[in-house]
N, C-alpha and C positions, 0 to 999 in steps of 0.2 A: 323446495326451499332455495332459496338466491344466498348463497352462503357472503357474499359482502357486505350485500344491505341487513341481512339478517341478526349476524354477527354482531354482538357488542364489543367495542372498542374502545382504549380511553386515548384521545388523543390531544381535546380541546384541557387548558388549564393544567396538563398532565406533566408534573416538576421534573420527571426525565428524559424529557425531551428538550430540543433545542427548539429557539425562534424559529430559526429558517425549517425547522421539518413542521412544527405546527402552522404556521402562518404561507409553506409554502402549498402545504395538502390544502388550507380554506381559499386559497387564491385558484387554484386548480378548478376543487368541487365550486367556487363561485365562475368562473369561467364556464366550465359545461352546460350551469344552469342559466347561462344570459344569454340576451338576445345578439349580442354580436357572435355568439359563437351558432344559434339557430340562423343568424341570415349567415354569416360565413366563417364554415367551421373549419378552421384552421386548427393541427393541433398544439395546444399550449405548449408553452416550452418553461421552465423552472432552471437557473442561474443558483448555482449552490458552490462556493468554493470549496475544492478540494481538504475533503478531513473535518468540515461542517458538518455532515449527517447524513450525504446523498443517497445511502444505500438504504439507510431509514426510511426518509421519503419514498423511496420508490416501493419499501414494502409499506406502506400505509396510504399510497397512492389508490388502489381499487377500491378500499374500504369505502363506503357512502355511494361510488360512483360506478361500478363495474356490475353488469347485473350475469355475468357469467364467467368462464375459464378467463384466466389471462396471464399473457405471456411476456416475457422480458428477455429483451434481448442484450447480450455483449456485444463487445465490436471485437474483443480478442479472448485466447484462453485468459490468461493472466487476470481479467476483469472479470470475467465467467466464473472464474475460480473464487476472484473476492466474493461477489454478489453471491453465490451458490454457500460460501461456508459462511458468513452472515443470515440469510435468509434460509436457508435449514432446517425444517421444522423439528428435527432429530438431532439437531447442533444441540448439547448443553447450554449453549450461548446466543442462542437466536436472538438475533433482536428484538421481536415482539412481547416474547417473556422477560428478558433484560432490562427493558423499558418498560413496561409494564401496560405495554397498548391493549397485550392480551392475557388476562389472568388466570384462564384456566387452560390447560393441556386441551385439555378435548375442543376446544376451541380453535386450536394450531390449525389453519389452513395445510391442507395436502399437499408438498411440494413435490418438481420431479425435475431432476437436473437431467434434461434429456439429451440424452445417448443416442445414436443413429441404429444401435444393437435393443434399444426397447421395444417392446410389442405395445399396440395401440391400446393395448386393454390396460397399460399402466397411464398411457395418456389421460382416459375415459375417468379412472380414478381420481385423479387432480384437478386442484382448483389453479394453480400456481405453476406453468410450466419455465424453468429454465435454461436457456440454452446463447449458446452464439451463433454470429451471422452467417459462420463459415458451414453451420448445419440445418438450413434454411435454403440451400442453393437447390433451385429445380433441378439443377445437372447431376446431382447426388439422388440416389433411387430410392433410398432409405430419409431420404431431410424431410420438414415437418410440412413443406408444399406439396410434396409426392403421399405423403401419410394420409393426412388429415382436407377435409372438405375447406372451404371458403369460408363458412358459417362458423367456424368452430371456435374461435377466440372473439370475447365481445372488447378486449383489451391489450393493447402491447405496449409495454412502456419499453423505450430504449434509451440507454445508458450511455453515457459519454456520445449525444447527439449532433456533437460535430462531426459525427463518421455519416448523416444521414443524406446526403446530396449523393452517396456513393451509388450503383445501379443497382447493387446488392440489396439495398434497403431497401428500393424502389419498385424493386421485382416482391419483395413480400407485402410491403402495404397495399401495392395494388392487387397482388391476392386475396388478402386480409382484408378488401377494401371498404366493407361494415363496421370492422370495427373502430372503437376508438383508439386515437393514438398522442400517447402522451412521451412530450421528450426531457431529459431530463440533464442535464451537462455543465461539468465547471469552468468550462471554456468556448463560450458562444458564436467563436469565431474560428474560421480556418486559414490554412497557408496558402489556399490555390483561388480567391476570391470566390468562391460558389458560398452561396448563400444555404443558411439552412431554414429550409421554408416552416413555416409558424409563427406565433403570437408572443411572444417573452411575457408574460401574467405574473411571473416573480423575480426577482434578480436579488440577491444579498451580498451585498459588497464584502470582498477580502479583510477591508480595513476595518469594518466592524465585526467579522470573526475575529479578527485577531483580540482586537478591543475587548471581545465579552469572554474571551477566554477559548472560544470554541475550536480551534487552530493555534500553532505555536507563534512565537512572533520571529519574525526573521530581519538577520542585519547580515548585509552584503561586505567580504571583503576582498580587494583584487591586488593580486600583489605586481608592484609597479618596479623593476627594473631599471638604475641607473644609467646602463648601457645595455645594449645587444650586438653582438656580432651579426648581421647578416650577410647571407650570401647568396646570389640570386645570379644563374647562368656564369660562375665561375671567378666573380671578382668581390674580395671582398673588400668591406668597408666596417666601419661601426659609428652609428648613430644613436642620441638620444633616442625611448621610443616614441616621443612626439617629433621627432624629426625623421624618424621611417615614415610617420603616416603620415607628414606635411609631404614628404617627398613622394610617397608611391601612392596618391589616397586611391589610384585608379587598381593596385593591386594588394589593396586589402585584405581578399580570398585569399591572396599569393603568403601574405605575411601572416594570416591566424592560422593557416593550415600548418606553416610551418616551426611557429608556437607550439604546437598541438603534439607536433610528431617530434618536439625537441624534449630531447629527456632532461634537461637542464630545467626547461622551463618546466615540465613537469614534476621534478623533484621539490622545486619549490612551491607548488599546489599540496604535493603530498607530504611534505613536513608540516606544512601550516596546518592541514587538516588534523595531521596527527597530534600536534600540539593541542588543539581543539579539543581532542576527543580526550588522550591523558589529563587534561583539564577538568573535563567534564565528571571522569569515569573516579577522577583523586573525593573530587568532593561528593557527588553524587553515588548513590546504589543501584541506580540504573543503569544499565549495559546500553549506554547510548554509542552511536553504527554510524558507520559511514554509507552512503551511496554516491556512486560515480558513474561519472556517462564517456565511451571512448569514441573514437571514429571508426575504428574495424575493431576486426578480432584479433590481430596485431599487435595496433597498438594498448588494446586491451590486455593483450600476455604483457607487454612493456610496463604499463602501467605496474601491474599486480606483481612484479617483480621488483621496480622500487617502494612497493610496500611494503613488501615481503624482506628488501634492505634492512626496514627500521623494525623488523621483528614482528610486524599487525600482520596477521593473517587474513585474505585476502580471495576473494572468490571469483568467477565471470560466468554470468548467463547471456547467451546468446542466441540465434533461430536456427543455427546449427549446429546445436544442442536436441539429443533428445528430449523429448519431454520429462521424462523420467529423469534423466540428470539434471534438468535444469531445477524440477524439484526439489532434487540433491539439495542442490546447491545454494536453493535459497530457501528450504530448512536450516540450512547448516549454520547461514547467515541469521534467520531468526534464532536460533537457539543459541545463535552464540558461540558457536566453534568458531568461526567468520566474523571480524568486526567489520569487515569493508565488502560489500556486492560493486560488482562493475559489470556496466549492462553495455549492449552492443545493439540496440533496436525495439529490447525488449520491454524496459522498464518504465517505459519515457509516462506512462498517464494507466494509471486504475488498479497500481500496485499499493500497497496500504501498508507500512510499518511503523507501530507508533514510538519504536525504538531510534528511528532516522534521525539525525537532528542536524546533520552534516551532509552540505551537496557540495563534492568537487566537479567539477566541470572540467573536462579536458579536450571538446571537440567547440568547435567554431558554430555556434545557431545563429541563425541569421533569420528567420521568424520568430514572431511570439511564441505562436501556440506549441509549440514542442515543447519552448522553453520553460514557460509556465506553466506546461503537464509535469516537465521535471523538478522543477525547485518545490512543486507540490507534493513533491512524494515525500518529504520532511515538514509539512504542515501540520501531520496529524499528532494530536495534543495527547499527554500523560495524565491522566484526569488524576489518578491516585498516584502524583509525584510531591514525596515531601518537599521538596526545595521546587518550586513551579519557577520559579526566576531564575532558575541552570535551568530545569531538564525542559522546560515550554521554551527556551530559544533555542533557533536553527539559527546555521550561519551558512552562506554560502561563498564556496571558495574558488577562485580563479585566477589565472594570468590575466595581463591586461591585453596582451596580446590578443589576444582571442576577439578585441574587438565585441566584445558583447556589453559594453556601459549602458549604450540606447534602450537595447532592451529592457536592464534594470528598472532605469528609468520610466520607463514606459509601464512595465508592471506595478512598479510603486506608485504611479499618479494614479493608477486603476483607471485607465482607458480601456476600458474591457469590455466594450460594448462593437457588435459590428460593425456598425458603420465607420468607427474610429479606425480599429483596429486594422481596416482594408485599407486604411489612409496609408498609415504608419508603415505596412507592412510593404508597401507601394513603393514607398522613399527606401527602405532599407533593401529592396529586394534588386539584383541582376541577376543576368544569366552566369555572369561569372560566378557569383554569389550562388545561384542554386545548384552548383554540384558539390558545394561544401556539405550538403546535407543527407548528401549519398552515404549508405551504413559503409561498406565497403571501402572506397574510396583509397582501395592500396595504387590504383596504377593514375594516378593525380599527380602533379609534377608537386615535388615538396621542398622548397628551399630548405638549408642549413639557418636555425636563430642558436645563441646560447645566451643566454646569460654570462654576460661578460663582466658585472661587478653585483656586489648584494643589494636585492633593492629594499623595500618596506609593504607592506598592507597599507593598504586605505580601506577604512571603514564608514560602513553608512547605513543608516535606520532605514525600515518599512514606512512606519510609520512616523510623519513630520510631529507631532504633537509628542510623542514619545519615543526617548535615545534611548530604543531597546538594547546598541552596545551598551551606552554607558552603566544602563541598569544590570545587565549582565555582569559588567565587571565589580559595579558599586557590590553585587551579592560574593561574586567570588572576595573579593578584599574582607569582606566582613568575615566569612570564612577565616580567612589568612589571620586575621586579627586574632580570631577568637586559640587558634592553635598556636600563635604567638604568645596571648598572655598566658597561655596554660604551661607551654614551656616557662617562661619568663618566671611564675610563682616555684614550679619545681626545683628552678637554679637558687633559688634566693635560697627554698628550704637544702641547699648544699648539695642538692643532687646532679651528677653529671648526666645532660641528655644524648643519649646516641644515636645514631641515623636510622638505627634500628627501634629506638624510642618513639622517636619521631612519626616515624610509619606509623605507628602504632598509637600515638596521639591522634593524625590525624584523622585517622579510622573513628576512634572515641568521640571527635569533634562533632565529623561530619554525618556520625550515627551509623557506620558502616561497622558492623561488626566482622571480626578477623575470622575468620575461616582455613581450617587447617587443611591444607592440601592433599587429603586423603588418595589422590592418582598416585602420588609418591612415594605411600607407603606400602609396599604391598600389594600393587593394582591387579593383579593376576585374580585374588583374592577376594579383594573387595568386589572388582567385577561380579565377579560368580555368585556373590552374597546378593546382591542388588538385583542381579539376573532373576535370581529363583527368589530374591523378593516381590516384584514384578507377576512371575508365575503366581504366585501363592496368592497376590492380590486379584488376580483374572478369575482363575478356579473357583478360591474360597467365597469370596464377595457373591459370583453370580450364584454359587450354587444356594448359599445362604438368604440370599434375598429373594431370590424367583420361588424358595419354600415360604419363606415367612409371610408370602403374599398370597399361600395355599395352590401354586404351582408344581407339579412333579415335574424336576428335572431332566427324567426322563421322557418324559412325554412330548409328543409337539402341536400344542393346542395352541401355543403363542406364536408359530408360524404366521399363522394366517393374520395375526395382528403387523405384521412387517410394513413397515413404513414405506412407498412406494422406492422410495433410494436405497432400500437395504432389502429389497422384493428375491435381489438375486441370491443373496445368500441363500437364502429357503433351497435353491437347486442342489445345493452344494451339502448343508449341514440336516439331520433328519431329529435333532431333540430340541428340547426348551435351554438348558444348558448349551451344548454346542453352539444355537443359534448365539445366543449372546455373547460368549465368550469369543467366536468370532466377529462379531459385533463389535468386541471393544480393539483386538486387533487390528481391524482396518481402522477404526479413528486413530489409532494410537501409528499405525503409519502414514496416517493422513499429516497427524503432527509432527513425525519425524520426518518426514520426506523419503524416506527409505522400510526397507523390509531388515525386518532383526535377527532373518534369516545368517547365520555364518558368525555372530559374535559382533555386525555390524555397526550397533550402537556404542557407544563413548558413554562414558560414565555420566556427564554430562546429560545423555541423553536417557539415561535410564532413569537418573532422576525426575526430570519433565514428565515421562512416560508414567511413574508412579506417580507423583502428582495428577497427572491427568486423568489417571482412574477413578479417583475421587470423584473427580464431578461427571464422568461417564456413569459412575454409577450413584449416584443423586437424581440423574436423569431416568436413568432404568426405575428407580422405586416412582419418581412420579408419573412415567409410563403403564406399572404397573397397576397404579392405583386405580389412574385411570381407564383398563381394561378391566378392573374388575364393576370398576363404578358402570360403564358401560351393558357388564352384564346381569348386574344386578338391578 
């Protein structure tokens, strides 16, 4: 059996899918099948903007076209991580069932998020292996070139494909060299001019995701400074900031670095921000998050400490971070203990939170494509947001300092083609200019800027056709209106309104129901109610479902049904019960970012955690079904 071709799929017509993932899969399978790709087979390349669907596409990419194993590769964990808890055949949330490409369980292709510690007999099982590039290195004894033959994958689709000019890449496709190789990337260009070799067969412009809904729409605003003090090798002066850069245009690097590392000028990134998100979070029910980009780890403590001024609590992951904390850290930030993540090299392309809605920028880019892997990590859309006109805009926030206009610019006209982009990036780039883009960057000479009087925001659309601020603000006013007149009728009826009223109105307005701050009363208590509510939901559920399915929980017949990602548990647990109930454990640390070991979790997070069991265990009954259908 050829489990791709074999398999039925629904992909063509299919209403939960987007354009670019249906029209990018038939532009692919019609590319393999033409004759310019039989005289010169290049592999395709598919242009999908960030928070489009790209992770979709690439699981529905084999189907019709792959006639064996195939493998997908990262370029880092962080994307390894996205693609692996999307494509998941043991995710409650997979995409294929989600979408509804595929409708029955038994159908789920075999995934294996491969580990350097797997044995090849879990490879042998799978239809679908995934991994990153860093476990693919011949010099690793254990990587998948030392494992496995030449013959062995008829398919590699790789992910964010501007990484493919690297040697890294070059060393597996040339071992891999049968098979087919399909690229897949929201940024078709890179910062060092090397080309990425292939065919582009689809490309979906930015401005009609945003157009159809499929991405958020974003308006730029850079706050512009009356005056600055600068001070450069010991004299100072103060200039307008168009009259710094008419005077120094040749040390421009000199002036954004020193924006960058002035706390002044960063305070006024991080109030603006913050006003944003209070904005956001007054009318909306959504926990919409900040993300920020620093130049070290440094100035990223600096940062996260004038956040931590206005009371926003405030996180940093960085590559000197373990893995393990950096998890932490940005669990913490998705759940919500964390309104703001601040990355230091980390975050910059293939990180996914559809909570983001807010980029501050605090480091000097001086190419595109970092820049546009960044401002995309706040693209991706709220599909179930009652107000889509707050929570689908992003805005992004900066000094003007920083010298990053062109860029916007540049992004916004969607020059996003490579030929363009090697132009563009040509003009903008020196050598002075390329060590602003060093993570590091503590031992850089850094002038003195302040902010020497209050300036203003200037704002400005994505999209020329539509004033995505204006419309932003046109919904908040309407808002405002509407908890105006509701005050305004209460006063007539002689009622005094209070600030505490007020609150409370606009809760009522904007549909956010009040919530009693149960931490405060009592939390010792409540803790330990929710704790051993949690227990009782792990226990009681598995033991009650795995019977009603005609399973003894004592037994271990359902071992051997382990899903090649959860193989290892079997070493570990010896029953039908055990197995799953640590089953739900590890998802439920996968969601928290942490172990619940020690009283670890926040109440906050125990709720998640119960919620979560619910659909871990929706999944377990249609797993089970499925194994018995199997055996009957």
């Amino acid at each position: 059996m050829n489990y791709f071709a074999d398999t039925s799929v629904f992909i063509n017509q299919n209403p939960n899918l987007r354009e670019p993932q249906i029209k990018g899969h038939k532009k692919i399978i019609d590319y393999f099948q033409s004759e310019d790709y039989e005289e010169n087979p290049k592999p395709p390349i598919a242009v999908l903007p960030t928070g489009s669907g790209k992770t979709g596409l690439i699981g529905m990419v084999p189907y019709g076209i792959s006639n064996d194993k195939v493998l997908i590769v990262a370029p880092s964990l962080v994307i390894y991580d996205e693609i692996t808890e999307k494509l998941d055949s043991g995710n409650e949330d997979n995409f294929w069932m989600k979408r509804g490409v595929i409708l029955s369980y038994n159908d789920l292709p075999k995934v294996l998020k491969y580990q350097t510690h797997h044995q090849k007999h879990l490879l042998d099982e799978s239809q679908i292996v995934i991994t990153n590039i860093q476990k693919t290195y011949n010099e690793h004894e254990n990587s998948l070139i030392n494992t496995v033959p030449p013959d062995y994958f008829d398919m590699i689709i790789f992910d964010e494909a501007h990484h493919c000019p690297a040697d890294s890449y070059k060393e597996l496709v040339n071992y891999f060299s049968d098979a087919k190789v399909v690229k897949v990337t929201g940024t078709p260009f890179r910062s060092d001019d090397k080309k990425i070799y292939g065919k582009i067969v689809y490309d979906y412009p930015l401005g009609m995701a945003m157009a159809k809904g499929y991405v958020k729409q974003i308006g730029n605003k850079n706050y512009i400074p009356e005056e600055l003090t600068l001070t450069i090798e010991g004299e100072d002066n103060t200039y307008s900031i168009d009259e710094i850069f008419d005077l120094v245009k040749n040390k421009q690097d000199m002036i954004s670095r020193g924006v960058a590392y002035s706390k002044e000028c960063s305070r006024s990134v991080v109030k603006e921000s913050i006003r944003l998100l209070k904005e956001k979070r007054e009318i909306s029910s959504v926990p919409h998050k900040i993300i920020a980009v620093a130049c070290s780890i440094r100035h990223a403590e600096q940062i996260k400490d004038i956040y931590n001024e206005y009371d926003v609590n405030a996180t940093i992951v960085h590559s000197k971070l373990d893995d393990e904390d950096n998890l932490k850290n940005k669990k913490m930030f998705e759940n919500d203990i964390h309104q703001v993540i601040i990355n230091v090299g980390m975050l910059g392309e293939g990180y996914d939170h559809k909570y983001i809605s807010i980029v501050s920028i605090f480091r000097p880019f001086r190419t595109l494509s970092p820049y546009v892997q960044f401002v995309g990590r706040a693209l991706r859309t709220i599909s179930d947001s009652e107000k889509p006109e707050i929570d689908n805009t992003a805005h992004v926030v900066y000094h003007k300092g920083l010298i990053i206009d062109e860029l916007w610019e540049y992004y916004k006209s969607e020059k996003q083609k490579a030929e363009t982009i090697l132009e563009v990036e040509d003009m903008l780039r020196s050598e002075i200019i390329k060590n602003s883009e060093k993570v590091d960057g503590e031992n850089v000479e850094i002038p003195e800027v302040v902010n020497q009087t209050e300036g203003y925001f200037e704002t400005d659309s994505f999209l020329e056709d539509i004033d995505i601020i204006a419309n932003y603000q046109s919904a908040l006013e309407k808002y405002r209106k509407e908890i105006d007149k509701y005050i305004e009728n209460l006063e007539k009826e002689g009622l005094e309104v209070t600030d505490e009223m007020e609150k409370l109105i606009e809760r009522e307005v904007t549909g956010q129901k009040r919530k009693e701050k149960l931490s405060e009363k009592r939390p010792g208590l409540i803790w330990k109610e929710k704790d051993e509510q949690l227990n009782e939901l792990i226990y009681k559920e598995t033991q009650e479902l795995i019977q009603s399915e005609g399973f003894d929980p004592n037994d271990d017949d359902l071992l051997k049904y382990a899903l090649p990602n959860y193989r290892w548990i079997t070493n570990i647990v010896d029953s039908n019960a055990a197995y799953h109930a640590f089953r739900i454990n590890v998802k439920l640390k996968n969601k928290i970012g942490k172990s619940r070991e020690n009283g670890e979790w926040s109440l906050k997070e125990l709720d998640i955690a119960i919620d979560t069991v619910e659909k871990i265990h929706e999944n377990l009954k249609s797993r089970l079904k499925s194994i018995k259908n199997e055996e009957g």
